[in-house]
C-alpha positions in Angstrom: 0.0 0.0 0.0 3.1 2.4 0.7 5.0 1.6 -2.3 1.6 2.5 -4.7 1.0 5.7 -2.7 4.2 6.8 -3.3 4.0 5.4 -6.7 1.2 7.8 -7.6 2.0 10.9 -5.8 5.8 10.7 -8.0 3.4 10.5 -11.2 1.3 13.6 -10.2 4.1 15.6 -9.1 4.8 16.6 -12.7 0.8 17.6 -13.9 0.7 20.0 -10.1 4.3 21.8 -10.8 2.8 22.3 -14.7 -0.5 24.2 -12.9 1.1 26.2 -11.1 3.5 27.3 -13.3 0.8 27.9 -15.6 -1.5 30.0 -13.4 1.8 32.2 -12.6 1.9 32.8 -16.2 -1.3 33.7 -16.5 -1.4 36.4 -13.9 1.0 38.2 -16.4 -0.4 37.1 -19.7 -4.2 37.3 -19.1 -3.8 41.4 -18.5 -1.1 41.6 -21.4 -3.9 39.7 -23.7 -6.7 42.1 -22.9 -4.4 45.5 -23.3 -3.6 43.8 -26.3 -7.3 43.2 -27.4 -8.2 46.5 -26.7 -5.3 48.3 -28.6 -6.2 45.8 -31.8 -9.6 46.7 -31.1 -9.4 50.8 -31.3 -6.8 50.4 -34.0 -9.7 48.3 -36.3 -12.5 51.3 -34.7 -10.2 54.4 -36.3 -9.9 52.8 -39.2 -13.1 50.9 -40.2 -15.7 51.9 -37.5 -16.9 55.8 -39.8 -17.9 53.0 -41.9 -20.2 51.0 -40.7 -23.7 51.5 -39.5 -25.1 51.8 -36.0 -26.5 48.1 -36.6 -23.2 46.6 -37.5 -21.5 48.9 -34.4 -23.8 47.6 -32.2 -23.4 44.1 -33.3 -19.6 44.3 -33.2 -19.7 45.6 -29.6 -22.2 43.0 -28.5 -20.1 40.2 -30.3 -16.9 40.9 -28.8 -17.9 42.4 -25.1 -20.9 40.4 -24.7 -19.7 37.2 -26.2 -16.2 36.7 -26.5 -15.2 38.6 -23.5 -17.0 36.5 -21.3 -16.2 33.1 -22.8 -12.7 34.0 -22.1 -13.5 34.7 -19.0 -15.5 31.5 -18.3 -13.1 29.4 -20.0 -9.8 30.7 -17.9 -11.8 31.0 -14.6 -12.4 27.3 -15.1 -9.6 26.1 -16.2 -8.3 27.8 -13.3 -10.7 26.2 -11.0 -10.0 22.6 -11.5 -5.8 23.0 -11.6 -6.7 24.6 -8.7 -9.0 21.4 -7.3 -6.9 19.1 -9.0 -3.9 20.6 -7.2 -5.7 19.7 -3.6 -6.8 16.5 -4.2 -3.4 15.5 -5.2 -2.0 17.3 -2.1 -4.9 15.9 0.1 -3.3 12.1 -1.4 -0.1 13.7 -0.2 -1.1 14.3 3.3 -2.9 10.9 3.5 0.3 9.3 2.7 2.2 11.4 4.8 0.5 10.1 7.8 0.1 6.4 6.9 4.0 7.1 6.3 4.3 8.5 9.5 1.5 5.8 11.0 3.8 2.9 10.3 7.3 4.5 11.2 5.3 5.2 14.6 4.0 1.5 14.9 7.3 -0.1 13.5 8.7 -2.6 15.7 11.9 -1.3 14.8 14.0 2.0 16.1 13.6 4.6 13.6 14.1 8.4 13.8 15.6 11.4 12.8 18.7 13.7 13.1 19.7 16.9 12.5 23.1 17.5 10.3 25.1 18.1 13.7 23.3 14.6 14.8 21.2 15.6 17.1 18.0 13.4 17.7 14.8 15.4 16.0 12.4 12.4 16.2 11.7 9.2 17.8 9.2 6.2 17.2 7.9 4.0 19.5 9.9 0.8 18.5 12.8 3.1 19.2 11.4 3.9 22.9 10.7 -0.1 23.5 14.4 -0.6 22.5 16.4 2.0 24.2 13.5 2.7 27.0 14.0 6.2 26.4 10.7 8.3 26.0 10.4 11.0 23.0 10.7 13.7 25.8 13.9 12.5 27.1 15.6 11.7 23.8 14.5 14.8 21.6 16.8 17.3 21.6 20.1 14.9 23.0 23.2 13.6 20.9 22.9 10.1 19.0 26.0 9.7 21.1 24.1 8.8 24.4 23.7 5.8 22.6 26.6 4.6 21.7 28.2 2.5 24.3 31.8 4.3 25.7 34.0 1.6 24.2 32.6 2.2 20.7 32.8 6.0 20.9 36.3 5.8 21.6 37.1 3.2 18.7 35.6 6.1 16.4 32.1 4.2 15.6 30.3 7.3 14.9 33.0 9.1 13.0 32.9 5.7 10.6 29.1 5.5 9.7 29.6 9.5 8.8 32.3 9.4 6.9 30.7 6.3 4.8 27.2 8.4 5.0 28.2 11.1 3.1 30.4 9.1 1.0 27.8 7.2 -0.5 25.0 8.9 1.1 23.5 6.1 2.5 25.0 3.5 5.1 23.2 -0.3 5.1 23.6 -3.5 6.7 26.0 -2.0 10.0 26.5 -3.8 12.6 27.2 -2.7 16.0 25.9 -2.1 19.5 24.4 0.5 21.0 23.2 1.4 24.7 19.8 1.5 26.6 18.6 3.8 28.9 19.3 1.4 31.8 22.8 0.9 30.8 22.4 -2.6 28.8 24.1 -3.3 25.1 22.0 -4.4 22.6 23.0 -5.9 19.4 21.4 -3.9 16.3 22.1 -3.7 12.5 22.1 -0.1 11.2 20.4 1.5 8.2 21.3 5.0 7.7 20.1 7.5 5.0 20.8 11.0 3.9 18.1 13.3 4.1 18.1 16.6 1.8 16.2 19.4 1.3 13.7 20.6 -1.6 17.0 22.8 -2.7 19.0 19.3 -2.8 21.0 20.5 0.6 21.3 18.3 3.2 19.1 18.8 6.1 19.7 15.5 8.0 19.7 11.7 8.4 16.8 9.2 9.3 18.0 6.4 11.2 16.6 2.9 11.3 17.8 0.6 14.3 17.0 -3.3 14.1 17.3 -5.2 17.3 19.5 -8.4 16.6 20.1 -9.7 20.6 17.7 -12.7 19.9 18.7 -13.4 16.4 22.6 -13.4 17.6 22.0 -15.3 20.5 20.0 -18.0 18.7 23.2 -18.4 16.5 25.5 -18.1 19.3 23.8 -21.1 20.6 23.3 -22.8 17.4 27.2 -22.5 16.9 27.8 -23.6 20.6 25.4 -26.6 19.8 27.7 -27.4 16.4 30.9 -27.1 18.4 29.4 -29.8 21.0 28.8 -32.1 18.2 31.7 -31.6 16.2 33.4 -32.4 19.2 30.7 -35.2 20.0 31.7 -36.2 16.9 35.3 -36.3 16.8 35.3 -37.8 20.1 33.0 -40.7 18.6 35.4 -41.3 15.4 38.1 -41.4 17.8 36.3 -44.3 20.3 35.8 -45.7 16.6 39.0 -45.1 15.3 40.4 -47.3 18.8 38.0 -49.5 19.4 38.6 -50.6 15.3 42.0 -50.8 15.7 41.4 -53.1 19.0 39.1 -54.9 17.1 41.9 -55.3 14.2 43.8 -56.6 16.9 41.7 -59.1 18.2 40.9 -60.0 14.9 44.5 -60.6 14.3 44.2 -62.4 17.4 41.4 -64.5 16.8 42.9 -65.7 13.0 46.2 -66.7 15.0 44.3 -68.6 17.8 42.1 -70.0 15.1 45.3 -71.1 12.8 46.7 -72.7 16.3 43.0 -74.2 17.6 43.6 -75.7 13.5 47.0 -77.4 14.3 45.6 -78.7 17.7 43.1 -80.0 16.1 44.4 -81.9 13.2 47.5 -83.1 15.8 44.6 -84.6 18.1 42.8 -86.2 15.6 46.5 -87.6 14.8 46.4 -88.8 18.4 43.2 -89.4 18.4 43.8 -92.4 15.1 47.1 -93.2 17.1 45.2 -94.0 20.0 42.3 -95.8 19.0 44.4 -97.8 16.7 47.3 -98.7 19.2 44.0 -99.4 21.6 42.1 -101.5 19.1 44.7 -103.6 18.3 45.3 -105.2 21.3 41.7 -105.1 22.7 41.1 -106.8 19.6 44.0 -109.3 21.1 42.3 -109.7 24.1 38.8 -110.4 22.9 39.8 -113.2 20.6 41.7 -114.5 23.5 38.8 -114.7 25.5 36.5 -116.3 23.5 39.0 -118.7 22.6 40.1 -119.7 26.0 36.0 -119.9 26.4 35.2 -122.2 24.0 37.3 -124.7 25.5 36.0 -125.2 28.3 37.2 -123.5 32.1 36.5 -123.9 35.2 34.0 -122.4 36.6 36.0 -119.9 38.8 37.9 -119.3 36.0 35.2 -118.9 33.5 33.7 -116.0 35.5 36.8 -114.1 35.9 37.2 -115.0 32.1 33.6 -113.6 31.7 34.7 -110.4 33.7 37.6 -109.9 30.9 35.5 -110.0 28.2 32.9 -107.9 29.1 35.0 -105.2 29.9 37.3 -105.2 27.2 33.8 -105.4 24.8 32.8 -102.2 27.1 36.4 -100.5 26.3 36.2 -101.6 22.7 33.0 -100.0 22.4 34.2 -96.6 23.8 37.2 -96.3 21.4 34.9 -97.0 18.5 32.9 -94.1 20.5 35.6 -91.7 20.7 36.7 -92.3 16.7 33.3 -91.8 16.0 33.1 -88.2 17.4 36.4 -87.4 16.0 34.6 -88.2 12.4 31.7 -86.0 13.5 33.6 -83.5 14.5 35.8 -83.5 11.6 32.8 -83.8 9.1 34.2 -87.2 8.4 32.2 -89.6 9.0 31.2 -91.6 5.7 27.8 -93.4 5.1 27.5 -96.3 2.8 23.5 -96.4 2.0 21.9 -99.0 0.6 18.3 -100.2 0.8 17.9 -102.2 4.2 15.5 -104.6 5.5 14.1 -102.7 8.7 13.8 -106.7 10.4 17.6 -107.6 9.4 18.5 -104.2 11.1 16.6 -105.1 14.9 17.8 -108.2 14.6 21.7 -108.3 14.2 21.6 -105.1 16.7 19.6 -107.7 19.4 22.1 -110.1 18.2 25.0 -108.2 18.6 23.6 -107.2 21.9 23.3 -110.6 23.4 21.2 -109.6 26.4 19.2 -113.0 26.5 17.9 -112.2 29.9 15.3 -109.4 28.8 11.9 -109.7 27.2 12.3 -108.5 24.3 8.9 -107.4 22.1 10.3 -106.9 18.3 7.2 -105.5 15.8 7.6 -105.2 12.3 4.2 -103.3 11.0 3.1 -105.2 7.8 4.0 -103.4 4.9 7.0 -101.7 6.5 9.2 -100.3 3.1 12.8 -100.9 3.4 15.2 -97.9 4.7 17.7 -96.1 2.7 20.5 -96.1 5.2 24.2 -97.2 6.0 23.3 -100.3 7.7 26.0 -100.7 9.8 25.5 -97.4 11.3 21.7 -98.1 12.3 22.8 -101.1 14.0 24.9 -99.0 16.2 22.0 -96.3 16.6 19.5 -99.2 17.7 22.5 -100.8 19.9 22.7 -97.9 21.8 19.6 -97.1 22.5 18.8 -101.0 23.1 21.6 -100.7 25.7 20.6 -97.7 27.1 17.1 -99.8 27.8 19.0 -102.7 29.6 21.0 -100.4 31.4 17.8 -97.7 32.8 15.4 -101.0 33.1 14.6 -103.3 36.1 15.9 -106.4 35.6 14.2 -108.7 33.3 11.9 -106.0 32.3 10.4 -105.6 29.1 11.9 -103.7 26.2 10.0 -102.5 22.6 11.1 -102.3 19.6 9.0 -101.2 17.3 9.2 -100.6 13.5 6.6 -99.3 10.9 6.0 -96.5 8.4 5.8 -92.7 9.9 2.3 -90.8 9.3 2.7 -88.9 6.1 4.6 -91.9 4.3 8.1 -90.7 3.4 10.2 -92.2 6.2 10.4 -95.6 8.4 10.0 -95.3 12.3 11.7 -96.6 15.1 10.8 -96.6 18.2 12.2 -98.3 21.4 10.7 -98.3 25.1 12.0 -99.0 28.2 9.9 -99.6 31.7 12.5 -97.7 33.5 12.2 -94.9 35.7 11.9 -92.0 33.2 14.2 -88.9 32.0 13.5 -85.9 34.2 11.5 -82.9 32.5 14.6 -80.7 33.0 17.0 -83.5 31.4 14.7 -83.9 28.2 16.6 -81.2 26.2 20.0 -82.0 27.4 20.2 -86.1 26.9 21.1 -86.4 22.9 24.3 -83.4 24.2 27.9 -85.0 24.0 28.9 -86.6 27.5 25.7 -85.6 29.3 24.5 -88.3 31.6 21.3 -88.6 33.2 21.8 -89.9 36.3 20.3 -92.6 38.2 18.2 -92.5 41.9 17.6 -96.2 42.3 21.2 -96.7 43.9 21.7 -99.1 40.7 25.3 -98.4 39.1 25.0 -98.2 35.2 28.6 -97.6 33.1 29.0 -94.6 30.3 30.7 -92.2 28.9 27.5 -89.8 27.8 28.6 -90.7 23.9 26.2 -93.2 22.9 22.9 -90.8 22.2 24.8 -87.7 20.7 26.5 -90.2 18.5 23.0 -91.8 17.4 21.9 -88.2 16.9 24.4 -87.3 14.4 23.8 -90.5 12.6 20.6 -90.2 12.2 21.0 -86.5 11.4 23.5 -87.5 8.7 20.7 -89.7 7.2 18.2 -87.1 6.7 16.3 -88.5 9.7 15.0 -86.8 13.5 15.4 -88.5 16.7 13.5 -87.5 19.9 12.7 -89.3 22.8 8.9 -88.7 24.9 9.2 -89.9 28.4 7.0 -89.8 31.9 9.1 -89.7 35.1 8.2 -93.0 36.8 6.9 -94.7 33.8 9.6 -95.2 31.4 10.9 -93.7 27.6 10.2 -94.1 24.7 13.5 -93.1 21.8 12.0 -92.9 18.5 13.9 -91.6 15.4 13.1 -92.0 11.5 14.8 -93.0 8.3 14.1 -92.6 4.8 12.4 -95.1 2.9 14.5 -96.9 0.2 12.8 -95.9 -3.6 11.1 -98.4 -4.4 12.4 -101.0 -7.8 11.2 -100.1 -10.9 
């Protein structure tokens, strides 16, 4: 609205200086034309006017004092009248935007006012009074220097903005500080303008004052906040920066350990063949030795001590073959030779093998039951240990199951065998099929072990594809079931 008020009053100026101008000519020109008039007009009478008849006198009178005379009188009054009206209005636009002017550099939140040419405060808004806290009153009349904080003054601060005032006549963009009433500094940015007169002299300055205490303190603290975090930051690269260089060097550790864990473990699966095959060798020996020395015929004292022997070199047998076994597994050696097997052949040369005639044993093949696709060997050992781990967990001359028959959905074969024991604990359940875990017994009864036998059967039947689980009620037995895959069946 500002900038279109002063707009139009710029394009008016021109049309109100043209009237008046005019108007000053004509207080010259409009006498000058009518002595004129008159001397063309007695000049035309003496020479023409003996002529003429009263009628054409009187007309010639009438025509130009009755007629002319007053149209040119009508027509300058007028025109006279609206430059004259036209001159107001435009001043009456001009005094309307003086004081919507001087309405917003009164309201403006900002300090603005006037000085003289010796700088000397001639007026003061109300933004300046909420800055500096200095009423009109008080201000009026004073030196721009009462508000120039001491420190400034003495640097020259006011000497500089003149010097660049009248050097370009206009100073923008400044920033300084200036004082309050009450003595505080405020931060401001400075706009300062030449004022001059209608004669082009200078008559003054107008002053505008914008408070920038929140503005710099907002990116005082927005700076402060960046220098935390670059600092956050550094400090963050550099706990990066060590604990990356730690982690190089455990790394560095962990390869070494793991090249050395590597050696240790290839030299004890060197001792671990070495052993078992310096072990089997002789228990081997001593097994033939005894069956030998059995067959023909002992005496009875010497047949049980001869017993004694064999069983426990069998038992010691059985745990090398245990520990090369988990030296396979644990190597990702072991090897599995699968061929379609006869489910029945399997139960039976493990109960064979076995040779624990003192049980009652219930064997059931389902009808039907498809052949497995398995290592057949290896099954034998599965179903030997867990038919072992029945004898051993069982009353004596209890009955053990071992049942055989196709697993709901078809694909695979399953084996089950049950004990009447005492049960696996609820808290044991997850653990038993773990490498050397032993669930131990409450009924006094000593049973022998090594916690090998059911992590081994695991990984076999694992290795074939297969699950094995066991379900179990404290007090009433177990029940180890696992499955194979069916053999494909002969074109």
């Amino acid at each position: 609205m500002t900038t279109e008020i002063l707009r139009d009053l710029a394009a008016r100026a021109v049309p109100a200086r043209r009237v008046v101008d005019a108007v000053k000519r004509l207080r010259w020109a409009l006498p000058l034309a009518i002595a004129l008039t008159v001397v063309v007009h007695q000049a035309w009478e003496s020479l023409a006017y003996e002529s003429w008849s009263p009628a054409q006198r009187f007309l010639e009178g009438v025509l130009i004092y009755g007629v002319v005379g007053p149209l040119v009188t009508y027509w300058t009054l007028d025109w006279i009248a609206r430059a004259i009206e036209t001159r107001e209005a435009i001043e009456a636009r001009v005094r309307r935007g003086e004081r919507y002017l001087a309405s917003i550099t009164s309201g403006s939140a900002d300090a603005i006012f006037s000085l003289d040419t010796e700088d000397v405060v001639q007026t003061w808004n109300r933004g300046a009074e909420e800055i500096f806290g200095y009423p009109p009153g008080s201000i009026i009349g004073q030196h721009v220097g009462v508000l120039v904080p001491e420190s400034l003054r003495r640097r020259g601060d006011l000497a500089s903005i003149r010097d660049r005032l009248f050097a370009d006549g206009f100073v923008r963009g400044y920033r300084t500080r200036r004082l309050t009433h009450d003595g505080r500094e405020v931060d401001v940015e400075l706009t300062q303008t030449l004022l001059r007169g209608e004669d082009g002299g200078i008559i003054g300055s107008s002053v505008i004052l914008r408070d920038e205490t929140d503005r710099i303190a907002a990116e005082t603290a927005i700076r402060r906040l960046n220098q935390e975090l670059e600092a956050r930051v550094a400090e963050r690269t550099r706990q990066l920066e060590a604990a990356g260089t730690a982690l190089r060097a455990n790394n560095d550790a962990l390869v070494a350990a793991n090249h050395e864990l590597k050696q240790l473990d290839a030299l004890k699966d060197e001792f671990v063949d070495l052993v078992s095959h310096e072990l089997r060798a002789p228990l081997t020996n001593i097994n033939a030795s005894v069956e030998l020395l059995l067959s023909n015929g002992m005496p009875d004292g010497a047949r049980t001590k001869l017993e004694i022997i064999g069983h426990e070199a069998s038992r010691l047998t059985r745990l090398v073959q245990g520990v090369l076994d988990i030296s396979r597994i644990g190597a990702g050696r072991l090897k599995l030779l699968k061929a379609p097997a006869d489910p029945a052949d399997l139960c039976r040369t493990a109960l064979m093998q076995l040779g624990a005639a003192d049980r009652d044993w219930r064997v059931h093949i389902a009808p039907g039951t498809p052949a497995v696709m398995a290592d057949a060997d290896r099954v034998v050992q599965v179903l030997g240990n867990l038919l072992s781990n029945a004898v051993k967990y069982s009353p004596a001359a209890s009955r053990i199951d071992l049942t055989v028959g196709p697993a709901p959905g078809g694909a695979d074969v399953l084996f089950s065998v049950t004990d009447q024991g005492v049960g696996i604990p609820a808290e044991e359940v997850d653990r038993i099929f773990e490498r050397f875990h032993r669930v131990e017994r409450h009924d006094a009864r000593e049973t022998y072990g090594h916690g090998l036998g059911l992590y081994i059967a695991r990984k076999i039947v694992e290795a074939h594809g297969g699950r094995i689980w066991v379900e179990t009620t404290p007090g009433a037995g177990a029940t180890f079931l696992f499955t194979l895959p069916r053999a494909p069946e002969e074109p």
